[in-house]
C-alpha positions as CSV (number, residue, x, y, z in Angstrom):
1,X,-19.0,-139.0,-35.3
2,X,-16.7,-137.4,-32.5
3,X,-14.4,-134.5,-32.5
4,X,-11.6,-134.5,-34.5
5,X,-8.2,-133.4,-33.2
6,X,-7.1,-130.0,-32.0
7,X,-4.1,-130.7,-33.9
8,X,-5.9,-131.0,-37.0
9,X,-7.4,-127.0,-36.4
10,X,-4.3,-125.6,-34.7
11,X,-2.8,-123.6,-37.4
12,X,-4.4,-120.1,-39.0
13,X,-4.7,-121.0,-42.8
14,X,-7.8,-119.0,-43.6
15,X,-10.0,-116.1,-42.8
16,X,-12.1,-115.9,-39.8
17,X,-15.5,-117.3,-40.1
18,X,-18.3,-116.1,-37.3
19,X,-21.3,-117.1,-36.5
20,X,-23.7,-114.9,-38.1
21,X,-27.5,-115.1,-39.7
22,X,-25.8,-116.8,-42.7
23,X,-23.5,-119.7,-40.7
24,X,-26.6,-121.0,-38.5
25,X,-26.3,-124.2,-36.1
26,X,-23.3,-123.7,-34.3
27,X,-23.0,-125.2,-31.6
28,X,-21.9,-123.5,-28.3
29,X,-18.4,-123.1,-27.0
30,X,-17.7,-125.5,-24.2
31,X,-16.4,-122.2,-22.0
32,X,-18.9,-120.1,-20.7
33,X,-17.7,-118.8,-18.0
34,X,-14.4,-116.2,-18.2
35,X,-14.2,-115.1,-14.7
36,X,-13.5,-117.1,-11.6
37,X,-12.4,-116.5,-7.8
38,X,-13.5,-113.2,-6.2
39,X,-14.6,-111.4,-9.1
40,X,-16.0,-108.5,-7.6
41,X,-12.5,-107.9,-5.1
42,X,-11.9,-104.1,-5.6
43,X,-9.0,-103.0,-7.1
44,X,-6.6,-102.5,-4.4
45,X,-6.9,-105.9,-3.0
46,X,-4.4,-107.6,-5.8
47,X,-1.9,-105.4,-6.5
48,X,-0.2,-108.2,-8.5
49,X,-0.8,-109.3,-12.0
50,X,0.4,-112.4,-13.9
51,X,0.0,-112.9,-17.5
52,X,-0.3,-116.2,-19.8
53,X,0.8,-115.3,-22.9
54,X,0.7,-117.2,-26.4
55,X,4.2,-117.8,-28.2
56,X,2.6,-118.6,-31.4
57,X,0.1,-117.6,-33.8
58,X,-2.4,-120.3,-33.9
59,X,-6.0,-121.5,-32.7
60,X,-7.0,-122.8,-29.5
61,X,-10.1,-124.6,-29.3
62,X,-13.0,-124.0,-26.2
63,X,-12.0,-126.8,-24.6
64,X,-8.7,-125.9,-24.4
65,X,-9.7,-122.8,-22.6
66,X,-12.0,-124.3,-20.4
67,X,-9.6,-127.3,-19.0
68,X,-7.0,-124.3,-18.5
69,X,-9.7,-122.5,-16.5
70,X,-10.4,-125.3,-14.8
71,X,-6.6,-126.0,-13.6
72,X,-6.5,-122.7,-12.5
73,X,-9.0,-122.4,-10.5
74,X,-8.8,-125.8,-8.9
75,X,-4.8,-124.8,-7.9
76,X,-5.5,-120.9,-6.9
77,X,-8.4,-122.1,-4.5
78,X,-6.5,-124.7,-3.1
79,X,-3.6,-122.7,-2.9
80,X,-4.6,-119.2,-1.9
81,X,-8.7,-119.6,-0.8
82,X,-11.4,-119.0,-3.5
83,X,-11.2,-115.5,-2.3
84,X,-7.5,-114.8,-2.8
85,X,-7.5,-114.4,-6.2
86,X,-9.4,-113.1,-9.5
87,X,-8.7,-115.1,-13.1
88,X,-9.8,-114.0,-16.3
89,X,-9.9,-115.5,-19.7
90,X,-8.5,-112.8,-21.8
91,X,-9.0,-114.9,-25.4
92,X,-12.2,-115.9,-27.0
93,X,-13.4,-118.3,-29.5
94,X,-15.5,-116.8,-32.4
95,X,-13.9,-118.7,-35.2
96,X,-16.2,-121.8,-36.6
97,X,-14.7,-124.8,-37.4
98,X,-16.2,-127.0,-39.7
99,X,-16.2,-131.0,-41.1
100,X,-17.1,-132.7,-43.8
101,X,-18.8,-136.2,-42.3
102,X,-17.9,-138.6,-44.0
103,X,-19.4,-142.4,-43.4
104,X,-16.8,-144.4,-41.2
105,X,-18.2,-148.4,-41.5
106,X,-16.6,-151.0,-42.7
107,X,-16.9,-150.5,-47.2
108,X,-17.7,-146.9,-46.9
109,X,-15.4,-146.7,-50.2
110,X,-18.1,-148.3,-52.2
111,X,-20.7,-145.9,-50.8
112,X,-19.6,-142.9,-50.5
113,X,-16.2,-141.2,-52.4
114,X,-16.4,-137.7,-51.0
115,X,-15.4,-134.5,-52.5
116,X,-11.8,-132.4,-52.5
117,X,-12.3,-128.8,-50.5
118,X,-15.8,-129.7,-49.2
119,X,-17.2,-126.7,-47.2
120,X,-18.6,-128.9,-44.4
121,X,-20.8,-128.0,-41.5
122,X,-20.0,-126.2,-37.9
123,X,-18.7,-128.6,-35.0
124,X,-17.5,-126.2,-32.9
125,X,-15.0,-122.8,-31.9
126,X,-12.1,-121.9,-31.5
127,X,-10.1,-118.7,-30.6
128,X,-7.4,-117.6,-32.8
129,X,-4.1,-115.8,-31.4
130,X,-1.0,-114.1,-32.1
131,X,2.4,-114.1,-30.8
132,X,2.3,-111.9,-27.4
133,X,-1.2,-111.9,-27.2
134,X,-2.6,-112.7,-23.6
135,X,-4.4,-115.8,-23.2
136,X,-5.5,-115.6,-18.9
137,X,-4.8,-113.3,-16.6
138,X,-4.0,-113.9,-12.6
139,X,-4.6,-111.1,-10.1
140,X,-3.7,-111.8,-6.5
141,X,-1.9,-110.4,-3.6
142,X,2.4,-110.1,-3.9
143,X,3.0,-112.9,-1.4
144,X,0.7,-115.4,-4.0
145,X,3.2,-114.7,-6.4
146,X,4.7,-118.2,-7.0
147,X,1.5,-119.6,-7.1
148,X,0.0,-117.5,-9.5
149,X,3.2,-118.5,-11.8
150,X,2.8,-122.3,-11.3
151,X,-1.2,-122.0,-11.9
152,X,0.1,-120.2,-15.3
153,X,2.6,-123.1,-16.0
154,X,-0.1,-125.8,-15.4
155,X,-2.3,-123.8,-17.4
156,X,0.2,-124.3,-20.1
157,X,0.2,-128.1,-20.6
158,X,-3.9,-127.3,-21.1
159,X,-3.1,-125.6,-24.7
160,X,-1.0,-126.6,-27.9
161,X,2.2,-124.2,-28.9
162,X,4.9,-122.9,-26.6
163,X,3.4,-120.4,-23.7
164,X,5.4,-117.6,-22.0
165,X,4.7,-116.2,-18.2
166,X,5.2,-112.8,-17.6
167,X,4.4,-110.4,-14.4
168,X,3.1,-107.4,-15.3
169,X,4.4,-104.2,-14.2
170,X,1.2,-102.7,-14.0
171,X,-1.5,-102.9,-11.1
172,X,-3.7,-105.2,-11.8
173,X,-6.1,-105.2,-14.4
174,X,-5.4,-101.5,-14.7
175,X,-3.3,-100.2,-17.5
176,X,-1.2,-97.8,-14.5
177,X,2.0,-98.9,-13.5
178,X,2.6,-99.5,-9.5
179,X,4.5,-96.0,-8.9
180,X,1.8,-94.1,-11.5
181,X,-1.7,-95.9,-9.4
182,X,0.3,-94.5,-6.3
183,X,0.9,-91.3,-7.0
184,X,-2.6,-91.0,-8.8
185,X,-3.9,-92.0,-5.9
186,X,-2.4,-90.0,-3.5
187,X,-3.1,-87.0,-5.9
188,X,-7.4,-88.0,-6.1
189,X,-7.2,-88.9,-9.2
190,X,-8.1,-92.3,-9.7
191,X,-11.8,-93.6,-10.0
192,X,-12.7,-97.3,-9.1
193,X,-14.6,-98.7,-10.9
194,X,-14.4,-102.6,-9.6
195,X,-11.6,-104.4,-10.8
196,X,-10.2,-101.7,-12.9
197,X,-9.6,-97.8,-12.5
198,X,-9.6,-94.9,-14.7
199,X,-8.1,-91.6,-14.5
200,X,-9.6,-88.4,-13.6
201,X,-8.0,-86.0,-16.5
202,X,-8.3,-82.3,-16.1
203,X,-11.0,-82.2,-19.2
204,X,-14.3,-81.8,-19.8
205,X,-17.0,-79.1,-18.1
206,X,-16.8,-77.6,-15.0
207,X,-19.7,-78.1,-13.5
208,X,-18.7,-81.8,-13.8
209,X,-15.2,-81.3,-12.0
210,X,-17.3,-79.1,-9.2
211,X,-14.9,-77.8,-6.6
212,X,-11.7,-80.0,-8.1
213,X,-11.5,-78.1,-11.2
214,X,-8.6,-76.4,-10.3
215,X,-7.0,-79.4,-8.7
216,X,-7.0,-81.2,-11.2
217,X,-5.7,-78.5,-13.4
218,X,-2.6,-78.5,-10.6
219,X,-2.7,-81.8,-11.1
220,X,-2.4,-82.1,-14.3
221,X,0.4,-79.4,-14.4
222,X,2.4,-80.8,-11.8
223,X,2.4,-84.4,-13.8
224,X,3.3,-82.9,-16.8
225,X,6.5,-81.3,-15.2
226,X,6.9,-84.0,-14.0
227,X,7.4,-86.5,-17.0
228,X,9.3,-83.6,-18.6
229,X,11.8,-83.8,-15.7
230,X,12.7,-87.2,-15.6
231,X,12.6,-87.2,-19.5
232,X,15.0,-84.5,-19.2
233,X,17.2,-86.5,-16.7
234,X,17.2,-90.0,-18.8
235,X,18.3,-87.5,-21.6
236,X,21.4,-86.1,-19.4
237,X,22.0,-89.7,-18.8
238,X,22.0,-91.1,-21.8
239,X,24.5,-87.7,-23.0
240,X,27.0,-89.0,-19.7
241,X,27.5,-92.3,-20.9
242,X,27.9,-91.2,-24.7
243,X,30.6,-89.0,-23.6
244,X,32.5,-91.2,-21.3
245,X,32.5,-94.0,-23.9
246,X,33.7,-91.1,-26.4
247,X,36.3,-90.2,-24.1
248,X,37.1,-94.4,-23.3
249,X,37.4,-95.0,-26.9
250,X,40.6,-91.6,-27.7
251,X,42.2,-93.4,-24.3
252,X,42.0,-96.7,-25.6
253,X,43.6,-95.4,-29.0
254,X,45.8,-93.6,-27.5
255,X,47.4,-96.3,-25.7
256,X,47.6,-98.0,-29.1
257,X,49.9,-95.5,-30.8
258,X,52.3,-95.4,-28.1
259,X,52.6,-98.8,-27.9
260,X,52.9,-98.6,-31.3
261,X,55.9,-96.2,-30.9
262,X,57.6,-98.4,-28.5
């Protein structure tokens, strides 16, 4: 008996169910491999990032993942060279699905009847999502940028549900925006670590820090004051415009009562 339809899995009705020591036999999810094109680029090579992200709550089988790998991959390498770019599967299917078989031959009413709310055995995986969760992740150069969006829309016609495409204001895979990495990085205060970074915080013991102790204590000073500042100014700002639409609104009445007059 073959796979029944994705559409017949697609929607979350109950609770997750794993593969563990007590659901044996499951088979093996069609997608084994989550990271394609040059995987090991470091993290100033693709400034850009370009998300995939999932409209719907709902379940997306393996091979859904895996023929939107695919797509992708086959368009970036084309497109921008199998080194010009670094994709990663960012949703992954735990959840067992399970059949009942039932015998499909000609008079298999007179053999066999079935049962209502059979448990069934495992057939397969699947991945269940949420509404702005991310599905795949694109990380490339800024002048790849419309090719990283139409790999993401072909990506799209791989899985069930409605899709969105976003560009992330972050850089890369990092969780830093593109003005915060620069200024981290001009400060010393970022640490590669491949495809991601982390942040060198002014914690922790000084014979770890070494001679950049007190840097980073600066540092750490100096990015506080920072944030306060510009908190301070969007504050002002925000002050500004209540006033002059304050001030708009007693003009605007104003005008109304002499018109009213006349």
């Amino acid at each position: 008996m073959g796979r029944r339809p994705a559409r017949c899995y697609r929607y979350c009705k109950d609770k997750p169910y794993i593969k563990s020591r007590f659901c044996r036999g499951v088979p093996d999810p069609k997608i084994r491999i989550y990271d394609v094109g040059k995987r090991e680029a470091d993290v100033d090579a693709f400034p850009l990032c370009v998300h995939l992200m999932s409209d719907e709550k709902e379940q997306i089988s393996a091979e859904c993942l895996e023929a939107a790998r695919i797509v992708v991959n086959k368009y970036m390498s084309t497109q921008c060279g199998k080194d010009g770019f670094h994709m990663r599967i960012r949703a992954h299917p735990f959840h067992v699905l399970r059949i009942n078989k039932m015998l499909s031959c000609a008079g298999a009413d007179r053999l066999q009847t079935g049962m209502r709310h059979a448990f069934g055995k495992p057939i397969g995986l699947i991945a269940r999502v949420r509404i702005k969760q991310i599905l795949m992740s694109i990380r490339t150069r800024e002048d790849h940028k419309e090719k990283a969006i139409e790999a993401c829309r072909r990506a799209g016609y791989k899985i069930p549900g409605r899709q969105k495409i976003c560009i992330a204001k972050e850089w890369g895979f990092t969780k830093f925006t593109k003005d915060e990495y620069k200024l981290y990085k001009a400060q010393g205060r970022l640490v590669h670590e491949g495809a991601h970074a982390t942040w060198r915080r002014a914690h922790g013991p000084l014979a770890k820090a070494g001679d950049k102790a007190v840097l980073s204590y600066e540092l750490e000073r100096k990015s506080i004051i920072t944030k306060n500042a510009s908190e301070k100014a969007k504050a002002e700002k925000a002050a500004a415009i209540k006033a002059a639409k304050e001030a708009a609104a007693v003009y605007q009445e104003a005008l109304k009562k002499r018109a009213a007059k006349k």
